[in-house]
C-alpha positions as semicolon CSV with decimal commas, in nm:
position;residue;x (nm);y (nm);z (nm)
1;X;-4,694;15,928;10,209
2;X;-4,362;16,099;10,270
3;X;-4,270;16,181;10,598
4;X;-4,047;16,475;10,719
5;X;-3,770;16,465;10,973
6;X;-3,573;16,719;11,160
7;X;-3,261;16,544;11,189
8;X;-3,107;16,829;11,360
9;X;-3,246;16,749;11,688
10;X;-3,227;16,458;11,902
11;X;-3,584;16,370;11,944
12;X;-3,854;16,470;11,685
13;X;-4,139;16,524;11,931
14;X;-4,318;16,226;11,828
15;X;-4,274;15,826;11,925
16;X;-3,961;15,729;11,708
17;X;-3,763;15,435;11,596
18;X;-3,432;15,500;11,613
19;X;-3,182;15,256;11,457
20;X;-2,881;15,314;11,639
21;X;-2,557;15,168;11,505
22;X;-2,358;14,973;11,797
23;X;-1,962;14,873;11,849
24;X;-1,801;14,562;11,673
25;X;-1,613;14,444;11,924
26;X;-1,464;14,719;12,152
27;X;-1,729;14,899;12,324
28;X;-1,517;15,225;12,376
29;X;-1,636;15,306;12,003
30;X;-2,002;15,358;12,122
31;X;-2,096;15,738;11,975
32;X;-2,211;16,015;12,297
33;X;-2,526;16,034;12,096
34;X;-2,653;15,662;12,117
35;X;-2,525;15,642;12,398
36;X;-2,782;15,936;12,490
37;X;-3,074;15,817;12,297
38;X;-3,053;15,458;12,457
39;X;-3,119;15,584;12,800
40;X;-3,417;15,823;12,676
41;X;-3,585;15,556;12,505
42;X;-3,872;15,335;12,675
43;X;-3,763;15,048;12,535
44;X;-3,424;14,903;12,310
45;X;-3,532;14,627;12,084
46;X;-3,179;14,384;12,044
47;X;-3,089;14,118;11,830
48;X;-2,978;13,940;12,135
49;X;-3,066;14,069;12,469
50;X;-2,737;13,902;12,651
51;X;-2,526;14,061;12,453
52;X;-2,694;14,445;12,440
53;X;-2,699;14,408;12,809
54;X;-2,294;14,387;12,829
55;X;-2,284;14,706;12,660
56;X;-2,608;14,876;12,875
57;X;-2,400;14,750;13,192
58;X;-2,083;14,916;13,066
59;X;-2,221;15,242;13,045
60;X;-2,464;15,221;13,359
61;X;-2,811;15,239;13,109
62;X;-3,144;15,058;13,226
63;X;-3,395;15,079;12,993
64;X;-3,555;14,784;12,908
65;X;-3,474;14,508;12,652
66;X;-3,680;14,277;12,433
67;X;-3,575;14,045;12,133
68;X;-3,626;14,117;11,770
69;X;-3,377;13,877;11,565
70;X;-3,456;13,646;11,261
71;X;-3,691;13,422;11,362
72;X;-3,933;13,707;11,496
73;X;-3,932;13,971;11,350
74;X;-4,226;13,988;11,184
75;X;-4,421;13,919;11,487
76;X;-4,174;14,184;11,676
77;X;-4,260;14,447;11,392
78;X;-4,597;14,441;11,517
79;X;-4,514;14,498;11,922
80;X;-4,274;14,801;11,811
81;X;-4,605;14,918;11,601
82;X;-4,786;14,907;11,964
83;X;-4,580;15,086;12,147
84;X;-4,500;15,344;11,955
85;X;-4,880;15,394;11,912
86;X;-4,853;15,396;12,284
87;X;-4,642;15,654;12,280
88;X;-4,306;15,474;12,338
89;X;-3,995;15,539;12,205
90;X;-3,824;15,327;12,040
91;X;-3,398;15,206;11,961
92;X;-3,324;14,918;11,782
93;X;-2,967;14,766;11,793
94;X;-2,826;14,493;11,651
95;X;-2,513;14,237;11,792
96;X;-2,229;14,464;11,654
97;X;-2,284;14,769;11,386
98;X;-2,542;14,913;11,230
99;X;-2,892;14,738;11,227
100;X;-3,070;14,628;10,886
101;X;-2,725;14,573;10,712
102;X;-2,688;14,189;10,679
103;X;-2,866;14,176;11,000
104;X;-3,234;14,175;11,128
105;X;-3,443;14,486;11,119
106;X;-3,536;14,567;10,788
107;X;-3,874;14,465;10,802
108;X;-3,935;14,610;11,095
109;X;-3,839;14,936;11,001
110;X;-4,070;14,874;10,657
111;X;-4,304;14,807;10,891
112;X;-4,278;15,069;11,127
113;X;-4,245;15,333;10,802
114;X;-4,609;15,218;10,655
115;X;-4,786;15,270;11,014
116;X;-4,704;15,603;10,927
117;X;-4,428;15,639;11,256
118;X;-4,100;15,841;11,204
119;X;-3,801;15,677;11,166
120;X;-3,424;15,784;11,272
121;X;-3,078;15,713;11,197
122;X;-2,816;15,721;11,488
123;X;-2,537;15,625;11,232
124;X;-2,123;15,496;11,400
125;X;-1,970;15,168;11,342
126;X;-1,993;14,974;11,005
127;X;-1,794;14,656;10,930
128;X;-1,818;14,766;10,596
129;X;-1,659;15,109;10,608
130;X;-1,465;14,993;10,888
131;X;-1,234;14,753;10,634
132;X;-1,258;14,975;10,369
133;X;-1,087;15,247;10,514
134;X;-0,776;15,034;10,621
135;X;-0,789;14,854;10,285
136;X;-0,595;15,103;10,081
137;X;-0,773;15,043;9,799
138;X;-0,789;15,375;9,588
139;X;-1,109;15,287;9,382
140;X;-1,388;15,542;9,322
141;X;-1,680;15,206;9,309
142;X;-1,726;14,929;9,578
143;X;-2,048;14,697;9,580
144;X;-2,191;14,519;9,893
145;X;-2,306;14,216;9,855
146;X;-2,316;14,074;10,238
147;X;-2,358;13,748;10,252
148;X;-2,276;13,434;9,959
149;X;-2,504;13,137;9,946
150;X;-2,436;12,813;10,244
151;X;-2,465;12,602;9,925
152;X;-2,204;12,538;9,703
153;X;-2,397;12,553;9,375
154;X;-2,543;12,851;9,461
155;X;-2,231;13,020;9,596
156;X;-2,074;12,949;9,279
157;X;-2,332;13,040;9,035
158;X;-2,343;13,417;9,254
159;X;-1,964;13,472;9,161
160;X;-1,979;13,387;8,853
161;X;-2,190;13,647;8,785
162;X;-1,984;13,883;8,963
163;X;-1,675;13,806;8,826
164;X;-1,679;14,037;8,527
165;X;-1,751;14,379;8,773
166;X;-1,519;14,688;8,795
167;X;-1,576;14,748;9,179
168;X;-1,413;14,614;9,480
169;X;-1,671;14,346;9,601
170;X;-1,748;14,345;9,956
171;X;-1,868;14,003;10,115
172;X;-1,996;13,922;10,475
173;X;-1,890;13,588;10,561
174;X;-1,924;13,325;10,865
175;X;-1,620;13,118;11,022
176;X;-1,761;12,786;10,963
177;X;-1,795;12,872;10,556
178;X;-1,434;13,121;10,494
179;X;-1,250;12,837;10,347
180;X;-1,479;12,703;10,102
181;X;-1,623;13,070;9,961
182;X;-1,246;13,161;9,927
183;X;-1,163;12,881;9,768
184;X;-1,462;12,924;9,546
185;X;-1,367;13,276;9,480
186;X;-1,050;13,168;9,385
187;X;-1,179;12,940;9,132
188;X;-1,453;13,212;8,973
189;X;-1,224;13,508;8,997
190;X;-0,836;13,406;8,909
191;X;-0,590;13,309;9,156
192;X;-0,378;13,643;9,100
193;X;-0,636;13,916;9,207
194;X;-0,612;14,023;9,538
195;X;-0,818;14,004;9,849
196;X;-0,878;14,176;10,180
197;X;-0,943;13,908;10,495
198;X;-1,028;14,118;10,765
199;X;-1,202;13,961;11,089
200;X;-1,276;13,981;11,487
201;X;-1,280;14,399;11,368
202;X;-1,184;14,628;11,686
203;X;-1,172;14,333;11,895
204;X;-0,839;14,165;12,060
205;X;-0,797;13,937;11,755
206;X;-0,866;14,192;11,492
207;X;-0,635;14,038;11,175
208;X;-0,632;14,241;10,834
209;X;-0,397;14,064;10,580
210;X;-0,425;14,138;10,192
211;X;-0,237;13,844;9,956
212;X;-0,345;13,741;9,608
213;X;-0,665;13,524;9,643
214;X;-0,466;13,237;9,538
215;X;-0,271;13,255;9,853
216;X;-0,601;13,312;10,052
217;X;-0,684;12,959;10,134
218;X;-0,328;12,836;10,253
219;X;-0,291;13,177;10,486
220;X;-0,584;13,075;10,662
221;X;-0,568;12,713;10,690
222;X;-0,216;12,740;10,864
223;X;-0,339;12,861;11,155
224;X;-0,682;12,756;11,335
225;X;-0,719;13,088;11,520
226;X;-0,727;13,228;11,123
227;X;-1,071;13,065;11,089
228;X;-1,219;13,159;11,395
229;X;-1,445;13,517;11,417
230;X;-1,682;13,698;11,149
231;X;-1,514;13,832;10,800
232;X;-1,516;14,061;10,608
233;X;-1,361;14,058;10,288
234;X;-1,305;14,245;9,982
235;X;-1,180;14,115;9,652
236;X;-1,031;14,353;9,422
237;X;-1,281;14,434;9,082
238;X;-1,222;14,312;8,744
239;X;-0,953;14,499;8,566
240;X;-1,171;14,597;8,320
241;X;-1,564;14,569;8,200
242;X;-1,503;14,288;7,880
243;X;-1,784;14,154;7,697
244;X;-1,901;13,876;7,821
245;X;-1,964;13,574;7,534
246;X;-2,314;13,480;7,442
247;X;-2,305;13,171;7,687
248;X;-2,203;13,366;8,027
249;X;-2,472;13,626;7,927
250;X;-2,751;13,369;7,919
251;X;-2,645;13,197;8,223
252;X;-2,654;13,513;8,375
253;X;-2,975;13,598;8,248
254;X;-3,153;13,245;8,352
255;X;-3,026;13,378;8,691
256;X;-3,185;13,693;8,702
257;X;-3,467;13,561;8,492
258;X;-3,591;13,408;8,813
259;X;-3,603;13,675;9,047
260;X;-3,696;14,013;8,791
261;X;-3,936;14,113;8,543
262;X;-3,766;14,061;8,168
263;X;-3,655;14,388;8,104
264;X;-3,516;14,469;8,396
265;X;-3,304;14,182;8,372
266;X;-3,207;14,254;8,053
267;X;-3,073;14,570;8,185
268;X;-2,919;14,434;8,487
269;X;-2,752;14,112;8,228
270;X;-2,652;14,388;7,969
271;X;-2,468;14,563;8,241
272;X;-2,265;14,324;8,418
273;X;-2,183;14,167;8,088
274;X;-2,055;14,480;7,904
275;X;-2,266;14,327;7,665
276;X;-2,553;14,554;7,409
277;X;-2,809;14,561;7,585
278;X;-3,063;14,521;7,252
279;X;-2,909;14,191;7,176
280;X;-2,913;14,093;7,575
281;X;-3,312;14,143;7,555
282;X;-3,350;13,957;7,217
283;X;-3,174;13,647;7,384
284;X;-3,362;13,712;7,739
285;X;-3,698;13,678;7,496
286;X;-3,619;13,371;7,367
287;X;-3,514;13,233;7,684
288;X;-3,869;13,369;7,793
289;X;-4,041;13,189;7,535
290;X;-3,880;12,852;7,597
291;X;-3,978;12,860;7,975
């Protein structure tokens, strides 16, 4: 069942989630309208309460907080589910940005969706667009991909199947793990394509340097502070879609091959790869078979 919104008005006239996008770092970037629709909710549902409640202090706002993060969310899905069948109104917020990207909240907005209960975007600050639009790069495609594996293996196997793309590839990444996934991008992508570092966005800190990502590593190993903050960073896209040899395809497709049905990761192998995508499904068959 579809459900229709008037997004043209602040409230819809029913109980609503809204899932309003919050500052990264300076809270001066807060838009007038979430700032509206967090005092008219009942309640604001916050990754962590401590820091949602800096920002409701800053701006004199009361309503009530409770914790959905991680760990309890599903349970959480099912207390926004009461309320709202209460009649409550609803904002979730994340730490910093916009909720459900790399962040808690998905689920509970699936969640929220199937109990038949509107849903409502109050859209403003994205890490994502934030670094893209001071990266100067003039590229019609970007993917997301957030966050790389903790593991090394893992990490590795997930750029070498990006490695072949077109698009400028966005990663999410945390302080303790910037030197080793750089390093390992290094290593899967070539030391002379270039990369964005961008971290501690809109805050006091906020550092955006761009250097070839063979460079990376040493920039940010000279000085501690480098290290320290949540990244963002963008590597520049292959410079051009080549066919990928009949090894890098299958290791791609045992990949995939895990997670998706055959054909569509046949598909998915044929397009990354540059590859035909009749002989990528006769060699994701016989991998098929021998499993």
């Amino acid at each position: 069942m579809t459900q229709a919104q008037d997004h043209g008005k602040q409230t819809s006239g029913l109980p609503t989630l809204y899932v309003v996008a919050t500052p990264l770092g300076n809270l001066a970037d807060i838009t007038l309208r979430a700032l509206e629709v967090l005092k008219q909710v009942e309640v604001v549902v916050a990754e962590d309460t401590r820091v949602t409640r800096k920002l409701l202090d800053r701006y004199d706002i009361v309503t009530p907080l409770f914790a959905l993060h991680a760990h309890n969310e599903k349970h959480a899905a099912k207390k926004l589910i009461r309320l709202l069948e209460e009649g409550k109104s609803i904002a979730l917020v994340s730490d910093a940005g916009t909720p459900a990207i790399s962040d808690p909240g998905a689920l509970a907005v699936a969640a929220v969706r199937a109990a038949g209960h509107p849903v409502m975007p109050v859209p403003g600050a994205s890490a994502v667009t934030c670094v893209l639009s001071v990266a100067g790069l003039a590229v019609p495609h970007w993917l997301f991909y957030g966050f790389l594996p903790a593991s090394t293996a893992a990490r590795k196997r997930e750029l070498a199947a990006l490695e072949v793309l077109p698009y400028a590839l966005v990663f999410y990444e945390a302080p303790h793990r910037v030197l080793a996934s750089v390093a390992d991008m290094a290593q899967a992508f070539g030391a002379d394509r270039a990369i964005t570092i961008a971290r501690e966005l809109t805050k006091l800190f906020e550092t955006i340097h761009r250097c070839p990502l063979g460079a990376a590593y040493e920039w940010l190993a000279a000085d501690p502070h480098r290290t320290q903050g949540e990244f963002v960073l963008i590597v520049d896209g292959a410079e051009e879609l080549r066919p990928a040899g009949d090894a890098e395809v299958e290791r791609m497709l045992e990949i995939l091959l895990r997670e998706l049905p055959l054909r569509q990761a046949a598909k998915l192998a044929a397009q990354i790869s540059g590859a035909r995508r009749n002989n990528v499904y006769a060699q994701a068959l016989r991998l098929k078979e021998k499993s």
